[in-house]
FIGUGU-860525 format. One record per atom (N, C-alpha, C): x, y, z; atom name. Coordinates in steps of 0.001 Angstrom, whole numbers. Each point is the difference from the previous one (the first is absolute). Layout:
+---------+---------+---------+--------+
!       x !       y !       z ! drense !
+---------+---------+---------+--------+
!       X !       Y !       Z !     CA !
...
+---------+---------+---------+--------+
***
This chain:
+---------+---------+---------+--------+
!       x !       y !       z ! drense !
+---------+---------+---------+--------+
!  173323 !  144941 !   36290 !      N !
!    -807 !    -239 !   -1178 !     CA !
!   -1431 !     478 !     223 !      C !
!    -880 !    -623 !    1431 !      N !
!   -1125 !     794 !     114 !     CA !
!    -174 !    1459 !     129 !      C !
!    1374 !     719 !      55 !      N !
!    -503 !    1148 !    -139 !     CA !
!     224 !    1048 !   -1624 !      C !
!     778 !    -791 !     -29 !      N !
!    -203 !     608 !   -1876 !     CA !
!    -999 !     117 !      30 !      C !
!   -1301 !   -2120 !      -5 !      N !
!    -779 !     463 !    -694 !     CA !
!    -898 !     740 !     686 !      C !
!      -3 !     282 !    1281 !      N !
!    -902 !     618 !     496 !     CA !
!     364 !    1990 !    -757 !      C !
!     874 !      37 !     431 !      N !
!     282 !    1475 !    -787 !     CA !
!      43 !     516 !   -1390 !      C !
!     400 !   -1307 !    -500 !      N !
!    -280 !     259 !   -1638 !     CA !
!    -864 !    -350 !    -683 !      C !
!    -401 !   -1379 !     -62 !      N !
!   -1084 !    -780 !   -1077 !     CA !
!   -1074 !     -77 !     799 !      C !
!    -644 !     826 !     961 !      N !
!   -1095 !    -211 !     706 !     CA !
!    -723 !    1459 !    -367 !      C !
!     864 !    1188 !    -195 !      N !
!    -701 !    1219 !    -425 !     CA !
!     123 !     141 !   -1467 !      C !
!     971 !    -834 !    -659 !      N !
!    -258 !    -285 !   -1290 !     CA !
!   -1233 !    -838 !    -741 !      C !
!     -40 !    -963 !     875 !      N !
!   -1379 !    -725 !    -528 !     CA !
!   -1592 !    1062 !     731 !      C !
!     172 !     461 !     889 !      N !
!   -1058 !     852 !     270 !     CA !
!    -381 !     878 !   -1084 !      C !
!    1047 !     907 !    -462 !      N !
!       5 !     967 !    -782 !     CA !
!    -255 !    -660 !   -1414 !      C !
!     395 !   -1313 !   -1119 !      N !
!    -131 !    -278 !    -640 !     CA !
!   -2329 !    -682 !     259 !      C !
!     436 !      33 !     952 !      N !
!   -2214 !     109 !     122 !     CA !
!    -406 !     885 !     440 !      C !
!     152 !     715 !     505 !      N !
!    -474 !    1624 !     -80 !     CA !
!     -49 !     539 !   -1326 !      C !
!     933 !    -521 !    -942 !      N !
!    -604 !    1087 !   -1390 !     CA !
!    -351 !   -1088 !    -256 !      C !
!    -205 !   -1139 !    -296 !      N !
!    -912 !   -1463 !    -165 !     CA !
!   -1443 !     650 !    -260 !      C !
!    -230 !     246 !    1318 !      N !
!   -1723 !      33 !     425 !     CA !
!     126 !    1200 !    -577 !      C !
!    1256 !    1195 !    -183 !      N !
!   -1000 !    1284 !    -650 !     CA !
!    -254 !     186 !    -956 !      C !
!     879 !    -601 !    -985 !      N !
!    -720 !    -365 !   -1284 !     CA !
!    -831 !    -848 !    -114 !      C !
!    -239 !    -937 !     328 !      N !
!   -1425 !    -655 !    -204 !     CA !
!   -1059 !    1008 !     289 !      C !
!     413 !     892 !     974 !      N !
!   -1252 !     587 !     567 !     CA !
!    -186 !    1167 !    -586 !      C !
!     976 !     507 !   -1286 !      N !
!    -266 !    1145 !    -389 !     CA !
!     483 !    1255 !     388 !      C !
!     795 !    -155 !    1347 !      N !
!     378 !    1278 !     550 !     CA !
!    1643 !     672 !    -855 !      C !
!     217 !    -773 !   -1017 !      N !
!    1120 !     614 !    -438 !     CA !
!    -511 !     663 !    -911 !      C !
!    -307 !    1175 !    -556 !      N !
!     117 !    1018 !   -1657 !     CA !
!     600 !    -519 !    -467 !      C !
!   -1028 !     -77 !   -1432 !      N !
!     900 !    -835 !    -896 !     CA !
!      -2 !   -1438 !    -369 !      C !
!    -257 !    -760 !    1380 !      N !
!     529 !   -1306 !      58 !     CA !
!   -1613 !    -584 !     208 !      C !
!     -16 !   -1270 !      24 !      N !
!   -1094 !    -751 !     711 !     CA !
!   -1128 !    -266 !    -822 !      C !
!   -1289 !     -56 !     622 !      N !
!    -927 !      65 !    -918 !     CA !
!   -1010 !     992 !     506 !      C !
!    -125 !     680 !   -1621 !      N !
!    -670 !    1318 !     -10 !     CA !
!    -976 !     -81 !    -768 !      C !
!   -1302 !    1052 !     668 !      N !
!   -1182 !    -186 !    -616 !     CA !
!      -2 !     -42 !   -1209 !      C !
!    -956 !    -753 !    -247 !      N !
!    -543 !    -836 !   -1499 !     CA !
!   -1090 !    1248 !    -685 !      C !
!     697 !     193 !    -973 !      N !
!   -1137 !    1419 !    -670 !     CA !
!    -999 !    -925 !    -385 !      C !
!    -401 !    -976 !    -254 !      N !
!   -1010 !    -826 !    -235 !     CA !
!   -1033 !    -133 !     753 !      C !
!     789 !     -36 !    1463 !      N !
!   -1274 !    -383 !    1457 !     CA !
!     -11 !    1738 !     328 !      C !
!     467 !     895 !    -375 !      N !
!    -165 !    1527 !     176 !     CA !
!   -1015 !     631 !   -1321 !      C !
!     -57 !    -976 !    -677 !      N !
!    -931 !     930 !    -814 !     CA !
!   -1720 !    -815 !     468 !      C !
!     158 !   -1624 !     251 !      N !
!   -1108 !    -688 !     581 !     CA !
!    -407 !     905 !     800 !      C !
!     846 !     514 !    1088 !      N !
!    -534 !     403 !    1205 !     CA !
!    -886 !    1591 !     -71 !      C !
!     761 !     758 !   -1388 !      N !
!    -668 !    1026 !    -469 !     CA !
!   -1160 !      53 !    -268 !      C !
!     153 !   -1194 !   -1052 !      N !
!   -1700 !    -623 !    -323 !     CA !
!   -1184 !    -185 !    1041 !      C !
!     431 !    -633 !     794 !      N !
!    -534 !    -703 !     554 !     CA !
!    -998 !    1171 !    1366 !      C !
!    1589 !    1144 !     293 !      N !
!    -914 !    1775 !     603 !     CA !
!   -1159 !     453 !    -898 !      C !
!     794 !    -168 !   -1382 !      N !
!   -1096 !     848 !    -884 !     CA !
!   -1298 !    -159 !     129 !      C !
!    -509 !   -1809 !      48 !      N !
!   -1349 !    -902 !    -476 !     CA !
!      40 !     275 !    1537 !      C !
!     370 !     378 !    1341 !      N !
!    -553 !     258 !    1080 !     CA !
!    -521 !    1464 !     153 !      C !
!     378 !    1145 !    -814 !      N !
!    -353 !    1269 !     256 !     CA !
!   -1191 !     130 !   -1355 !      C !
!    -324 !    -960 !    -812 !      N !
!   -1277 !     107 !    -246 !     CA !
!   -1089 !    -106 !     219 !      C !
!     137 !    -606 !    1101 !      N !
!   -1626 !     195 !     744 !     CA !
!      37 !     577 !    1469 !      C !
!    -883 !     453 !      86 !      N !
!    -111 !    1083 !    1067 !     CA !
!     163 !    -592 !    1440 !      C !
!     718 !     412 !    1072 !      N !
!     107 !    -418 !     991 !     CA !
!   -1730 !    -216 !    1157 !      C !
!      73 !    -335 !     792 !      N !
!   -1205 !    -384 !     665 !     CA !
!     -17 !    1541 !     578 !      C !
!   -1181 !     723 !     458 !      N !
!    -578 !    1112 !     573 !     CA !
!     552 !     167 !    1375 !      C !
!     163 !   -1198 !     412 !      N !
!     777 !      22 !    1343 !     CA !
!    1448 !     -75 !     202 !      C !
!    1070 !    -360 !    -981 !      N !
!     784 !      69 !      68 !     CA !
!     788 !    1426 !    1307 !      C !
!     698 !    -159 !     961 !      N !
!     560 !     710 !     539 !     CA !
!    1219 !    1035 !   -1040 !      C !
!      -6 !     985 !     112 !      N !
!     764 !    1633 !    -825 !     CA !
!    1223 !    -947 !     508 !      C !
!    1130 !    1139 !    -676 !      N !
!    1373 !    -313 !     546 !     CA !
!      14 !    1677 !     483 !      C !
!     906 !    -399 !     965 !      N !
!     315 !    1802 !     815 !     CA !
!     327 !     904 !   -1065 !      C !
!     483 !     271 !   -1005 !      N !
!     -60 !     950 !    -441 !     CA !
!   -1095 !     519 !   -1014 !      C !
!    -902 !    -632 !    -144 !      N !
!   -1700 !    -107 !    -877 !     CA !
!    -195 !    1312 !     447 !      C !
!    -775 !     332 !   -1057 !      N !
!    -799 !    1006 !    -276 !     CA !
!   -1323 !     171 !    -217 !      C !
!   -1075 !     713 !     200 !      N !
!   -1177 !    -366 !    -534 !     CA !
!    -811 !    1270 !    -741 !      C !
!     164 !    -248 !   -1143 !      N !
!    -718 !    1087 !   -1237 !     CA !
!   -1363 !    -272 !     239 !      C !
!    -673 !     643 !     118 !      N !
!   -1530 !     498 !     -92 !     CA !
!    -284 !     285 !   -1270 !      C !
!    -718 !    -604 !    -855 !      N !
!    -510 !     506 !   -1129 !     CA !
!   -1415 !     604 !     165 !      C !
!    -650 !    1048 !    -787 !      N !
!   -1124 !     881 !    -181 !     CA !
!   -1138 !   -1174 !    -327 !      C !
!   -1220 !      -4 !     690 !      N !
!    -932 !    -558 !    -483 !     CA !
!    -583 !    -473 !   -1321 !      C !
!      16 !   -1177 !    -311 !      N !
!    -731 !      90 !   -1673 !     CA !
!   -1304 !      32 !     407 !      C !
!    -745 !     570 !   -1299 !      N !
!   -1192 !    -493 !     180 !     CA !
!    -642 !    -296 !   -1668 !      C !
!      89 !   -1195 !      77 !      N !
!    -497 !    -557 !   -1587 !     CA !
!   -1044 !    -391 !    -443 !      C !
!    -334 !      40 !   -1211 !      N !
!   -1393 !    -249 !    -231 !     CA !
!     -79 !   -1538 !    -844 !      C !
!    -158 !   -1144 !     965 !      N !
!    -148 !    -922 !    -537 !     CA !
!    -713 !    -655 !   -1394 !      C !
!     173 !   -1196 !    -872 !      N !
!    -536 !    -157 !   -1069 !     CA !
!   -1037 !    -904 !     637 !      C !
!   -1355 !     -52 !    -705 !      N !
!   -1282 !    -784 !     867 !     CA !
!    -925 !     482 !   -1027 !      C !
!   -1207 !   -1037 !    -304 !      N !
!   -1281 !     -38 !    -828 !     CA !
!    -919 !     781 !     910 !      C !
!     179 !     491 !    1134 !      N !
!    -884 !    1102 !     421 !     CA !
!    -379 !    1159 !    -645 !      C !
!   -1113 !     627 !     299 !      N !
!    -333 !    1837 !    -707 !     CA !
!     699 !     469 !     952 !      C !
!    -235 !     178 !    1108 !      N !
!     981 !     709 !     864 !     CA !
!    1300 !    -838 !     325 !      C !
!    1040 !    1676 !      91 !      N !
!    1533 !    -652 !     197 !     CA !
!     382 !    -591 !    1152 !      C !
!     872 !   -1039 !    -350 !      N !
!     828 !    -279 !    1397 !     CA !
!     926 !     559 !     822 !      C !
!     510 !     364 !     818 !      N !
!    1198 !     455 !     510 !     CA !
!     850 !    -799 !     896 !      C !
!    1230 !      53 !    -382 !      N !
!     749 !    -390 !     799 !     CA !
!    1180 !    1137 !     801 !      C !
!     141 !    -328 !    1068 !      N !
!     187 !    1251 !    1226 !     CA !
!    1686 !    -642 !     520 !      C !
!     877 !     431 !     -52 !      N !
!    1255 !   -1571 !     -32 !     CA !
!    1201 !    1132 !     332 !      C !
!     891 !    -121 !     900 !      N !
!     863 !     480 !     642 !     CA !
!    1213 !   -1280 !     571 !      C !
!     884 !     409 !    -491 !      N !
!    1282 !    -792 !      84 !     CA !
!    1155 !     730 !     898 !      C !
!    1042 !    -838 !     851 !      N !
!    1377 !     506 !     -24 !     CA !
!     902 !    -926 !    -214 !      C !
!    1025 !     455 !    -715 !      N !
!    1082 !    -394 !    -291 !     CA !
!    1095 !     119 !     776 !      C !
!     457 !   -1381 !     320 !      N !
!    1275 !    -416 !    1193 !     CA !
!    1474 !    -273 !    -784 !      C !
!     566 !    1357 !      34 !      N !
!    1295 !     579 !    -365 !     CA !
!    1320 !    -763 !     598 !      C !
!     834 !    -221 !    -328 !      N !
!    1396 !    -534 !     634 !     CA !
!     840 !    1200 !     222 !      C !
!    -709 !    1643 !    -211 !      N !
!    1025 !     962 !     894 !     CA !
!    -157 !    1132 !    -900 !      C !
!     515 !     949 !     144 !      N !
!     194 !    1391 !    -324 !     CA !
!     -32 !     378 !   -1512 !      C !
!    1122 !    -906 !    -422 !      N !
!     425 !      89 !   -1257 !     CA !
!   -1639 !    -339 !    -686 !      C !
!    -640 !   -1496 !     145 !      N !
!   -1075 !    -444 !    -774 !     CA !
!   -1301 !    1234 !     651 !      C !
!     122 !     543 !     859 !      N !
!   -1063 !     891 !     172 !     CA !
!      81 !    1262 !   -1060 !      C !
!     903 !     579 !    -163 !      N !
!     537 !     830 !    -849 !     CA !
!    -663 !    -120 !   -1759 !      C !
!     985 !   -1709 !    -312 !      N !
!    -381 !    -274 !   -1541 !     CA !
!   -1325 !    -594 !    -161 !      C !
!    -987 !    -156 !     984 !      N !
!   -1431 !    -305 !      62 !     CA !
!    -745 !    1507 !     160 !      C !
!     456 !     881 !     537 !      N !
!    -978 !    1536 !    -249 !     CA !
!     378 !     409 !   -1562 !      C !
!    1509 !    -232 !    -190 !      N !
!    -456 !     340 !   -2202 !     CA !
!    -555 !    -561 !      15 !      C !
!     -33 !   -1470 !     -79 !      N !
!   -1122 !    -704 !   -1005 !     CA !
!   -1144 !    -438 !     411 !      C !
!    -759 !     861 !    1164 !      N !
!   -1227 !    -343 !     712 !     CA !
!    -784 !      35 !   -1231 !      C !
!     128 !    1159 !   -1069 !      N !
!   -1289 !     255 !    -942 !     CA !
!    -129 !   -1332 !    -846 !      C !
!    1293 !    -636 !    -415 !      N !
!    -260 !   -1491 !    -693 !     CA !
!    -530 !    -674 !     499 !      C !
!      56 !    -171 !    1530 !      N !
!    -509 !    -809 !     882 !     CA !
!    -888 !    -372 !     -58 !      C !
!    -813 !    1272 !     181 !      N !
!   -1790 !     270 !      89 !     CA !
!    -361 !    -187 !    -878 !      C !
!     599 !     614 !   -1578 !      N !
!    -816 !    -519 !   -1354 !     CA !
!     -25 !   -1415 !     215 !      C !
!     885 !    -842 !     387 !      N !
!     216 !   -1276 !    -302 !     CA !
!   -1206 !    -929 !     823 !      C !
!     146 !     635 !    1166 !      N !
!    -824 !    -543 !    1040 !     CA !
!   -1536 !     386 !    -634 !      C !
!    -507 !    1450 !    -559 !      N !
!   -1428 !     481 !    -503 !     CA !
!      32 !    -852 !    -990 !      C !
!     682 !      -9 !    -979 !      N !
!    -370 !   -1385 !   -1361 !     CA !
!    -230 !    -984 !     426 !      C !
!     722 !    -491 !     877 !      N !
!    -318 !   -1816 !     185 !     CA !
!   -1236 !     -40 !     960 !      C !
!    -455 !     819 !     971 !      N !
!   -1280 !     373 !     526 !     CA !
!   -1169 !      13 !    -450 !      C !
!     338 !     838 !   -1147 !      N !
!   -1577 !    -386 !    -716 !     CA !
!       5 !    -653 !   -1126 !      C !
!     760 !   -1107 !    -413 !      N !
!    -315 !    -782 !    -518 !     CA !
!    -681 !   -1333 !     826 !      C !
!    -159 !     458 !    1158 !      N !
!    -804 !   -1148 !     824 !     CA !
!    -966 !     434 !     730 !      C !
!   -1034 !   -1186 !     267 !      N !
!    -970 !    -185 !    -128 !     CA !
!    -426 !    -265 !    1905 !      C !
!   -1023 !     310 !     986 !      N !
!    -196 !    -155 !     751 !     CA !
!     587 !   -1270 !     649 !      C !
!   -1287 !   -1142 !   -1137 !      N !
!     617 !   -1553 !     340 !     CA !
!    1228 !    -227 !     363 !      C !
!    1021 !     798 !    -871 !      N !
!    1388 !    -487 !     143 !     CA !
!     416 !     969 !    1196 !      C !
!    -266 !     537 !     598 !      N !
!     839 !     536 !    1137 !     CA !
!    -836 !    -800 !    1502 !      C !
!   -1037 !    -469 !    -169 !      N !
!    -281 !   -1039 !     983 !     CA !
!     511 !    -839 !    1278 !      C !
!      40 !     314 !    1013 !      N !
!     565 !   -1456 !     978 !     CA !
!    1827 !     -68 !    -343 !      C !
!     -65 !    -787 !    1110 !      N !
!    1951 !       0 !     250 !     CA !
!     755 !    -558 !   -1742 !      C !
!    -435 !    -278 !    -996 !      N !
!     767 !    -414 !    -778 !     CA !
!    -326 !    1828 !    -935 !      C !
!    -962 !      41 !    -324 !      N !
!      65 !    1987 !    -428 !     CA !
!    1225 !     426 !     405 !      C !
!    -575 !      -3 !    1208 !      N !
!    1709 !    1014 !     775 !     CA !
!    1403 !    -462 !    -533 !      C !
!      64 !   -1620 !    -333 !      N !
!    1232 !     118 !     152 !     CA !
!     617 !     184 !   -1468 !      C !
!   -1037 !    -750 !    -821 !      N !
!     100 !     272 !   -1238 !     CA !
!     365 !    1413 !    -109 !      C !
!   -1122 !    1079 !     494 !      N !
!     948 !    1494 !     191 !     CA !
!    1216 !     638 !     -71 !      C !
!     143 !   -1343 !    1839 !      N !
!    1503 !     864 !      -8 !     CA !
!     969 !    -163 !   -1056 !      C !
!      75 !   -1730 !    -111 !      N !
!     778 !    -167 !    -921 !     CA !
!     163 !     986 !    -996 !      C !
!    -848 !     349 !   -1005 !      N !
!    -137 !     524 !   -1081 !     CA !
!    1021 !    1271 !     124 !      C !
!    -504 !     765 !    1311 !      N !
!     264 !    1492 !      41 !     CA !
!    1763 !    -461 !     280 !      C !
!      38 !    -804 !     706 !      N !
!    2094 !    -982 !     119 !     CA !
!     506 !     197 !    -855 !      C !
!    -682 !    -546 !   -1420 !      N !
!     605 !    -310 !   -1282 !     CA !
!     326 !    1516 !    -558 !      C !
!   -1459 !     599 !    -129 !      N !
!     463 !    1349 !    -558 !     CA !
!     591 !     970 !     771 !      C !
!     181 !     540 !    1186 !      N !
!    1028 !     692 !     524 !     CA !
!    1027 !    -649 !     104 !      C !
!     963 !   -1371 !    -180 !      N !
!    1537 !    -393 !      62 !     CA !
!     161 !     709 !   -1477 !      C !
!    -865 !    -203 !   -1056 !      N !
!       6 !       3 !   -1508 !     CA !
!     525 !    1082 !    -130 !      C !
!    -776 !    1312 !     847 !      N !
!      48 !    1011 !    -291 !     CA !
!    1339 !     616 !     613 !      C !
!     595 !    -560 !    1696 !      N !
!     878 !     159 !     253 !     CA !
!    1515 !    -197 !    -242 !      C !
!    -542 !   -1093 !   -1074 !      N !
!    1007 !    -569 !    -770 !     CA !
!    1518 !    -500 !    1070 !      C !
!    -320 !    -282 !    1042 !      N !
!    1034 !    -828 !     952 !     CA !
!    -996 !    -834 !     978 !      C !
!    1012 !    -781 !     955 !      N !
!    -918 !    -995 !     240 !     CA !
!      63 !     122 !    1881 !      C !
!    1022 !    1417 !     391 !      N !
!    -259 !     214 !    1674 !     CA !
!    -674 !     916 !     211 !      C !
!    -457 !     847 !    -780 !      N !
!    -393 !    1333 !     443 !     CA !
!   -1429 !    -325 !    1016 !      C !
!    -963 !   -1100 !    -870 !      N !
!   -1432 !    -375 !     770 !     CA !
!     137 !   -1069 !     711 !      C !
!    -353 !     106 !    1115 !      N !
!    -243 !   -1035 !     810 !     CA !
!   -1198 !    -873 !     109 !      C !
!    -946 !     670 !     170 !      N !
!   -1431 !    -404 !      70 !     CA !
!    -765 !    1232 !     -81 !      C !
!   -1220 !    -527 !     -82 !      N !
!   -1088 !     685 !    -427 !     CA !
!    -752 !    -449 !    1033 !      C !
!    -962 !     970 !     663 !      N !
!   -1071 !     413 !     922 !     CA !
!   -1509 !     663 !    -388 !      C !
!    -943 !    -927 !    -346 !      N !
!   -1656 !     382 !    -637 !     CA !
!    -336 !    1235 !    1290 !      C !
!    -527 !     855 !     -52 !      N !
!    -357 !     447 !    1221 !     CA !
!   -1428 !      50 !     -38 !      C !
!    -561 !     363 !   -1097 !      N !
!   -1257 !    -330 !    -322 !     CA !
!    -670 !     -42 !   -1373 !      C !
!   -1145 !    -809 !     119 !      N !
!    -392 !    -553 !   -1229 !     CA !
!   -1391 !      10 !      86 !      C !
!    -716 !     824 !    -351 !      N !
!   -1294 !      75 !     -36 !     CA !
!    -758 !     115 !   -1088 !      C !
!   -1284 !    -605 !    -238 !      N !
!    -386 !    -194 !   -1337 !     CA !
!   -1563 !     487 !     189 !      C !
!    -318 !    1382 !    -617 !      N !
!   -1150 !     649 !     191 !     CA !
!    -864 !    -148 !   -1024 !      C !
+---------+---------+---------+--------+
***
């Protein structure tokens, strides 16, 4: 008798919990419990409201980053002065790879308009001390994803210089 059950109802009850735990656990197709399009669209959300604001300056690249050099602006600030202001401002843009280096040289020229408009609509005061800058970067975040119209191509953004003559 102990060896029936040892030979029969001992790899039978094993095997009846082996697919036990794999459906609970999901490992069957098909079977179990499968992601919730509900907590998949939260979680969408939730990337999106994180890739709207600009990562910190220090953030470490990922190995395959890229780094676009953009051409110097040089803008002529708005100010109650007789003589003009200038602002002297050089950026690069931190790419996620080949492909986004590519669809960022077409649309460098949007870039720059985008970046020269929102430039001189400001004012010395406002480019001021660590909140200027970041207010900056941000800004320039918003309008190059806008313009890139996806949300891996930019990684971060790099001020290289900012001088106000």
């Amino acid at each position: 008798m102990k060896k029936i059950l040892i030979i029969f109802i001992l790899p039978l009850v094993l095997l009846i919990g082996a697919g036990a735990g794999a459906f609970f656990f999901g490992l069957i197709p098909g079977f179990g419990s499968e992601p919730d399009a509900k907590i998949e669209t939260e979680l969408a959300k939730k990337k999106a409201e994180e890739r709207k604001t600009v990562p910190e300056a220090f953030n470490k690249a990922s190995m395959m980053s890229l780094e676009f050099w953009m051409d110097e602006f040089v803008i002529n600030l708005q100010t109650q002065r007789r003589k003009p202001v200038f602002l002297l401002f050089s950026m690069a843009l931190i790419l996620s790879g080949e492909e986004a280096k590519a669809k960022v040289k077409l649309l460098e020229p949007r870039i720059r308009d985008s970046v020269n408009v929102f430039l001189s609509s400001l004012t010395p005061e406002q480019l001021s001390g660590y909140d200027g800058i970041r207010m900056l970067r941000q800004e320039i975040w918003n309008r190059a994803n806008e313009i890139l119209e996806d949300s891996t191509s930019l990684e971060n953004i790099q001020i290289l210089k900012l001088t106000i003559k």
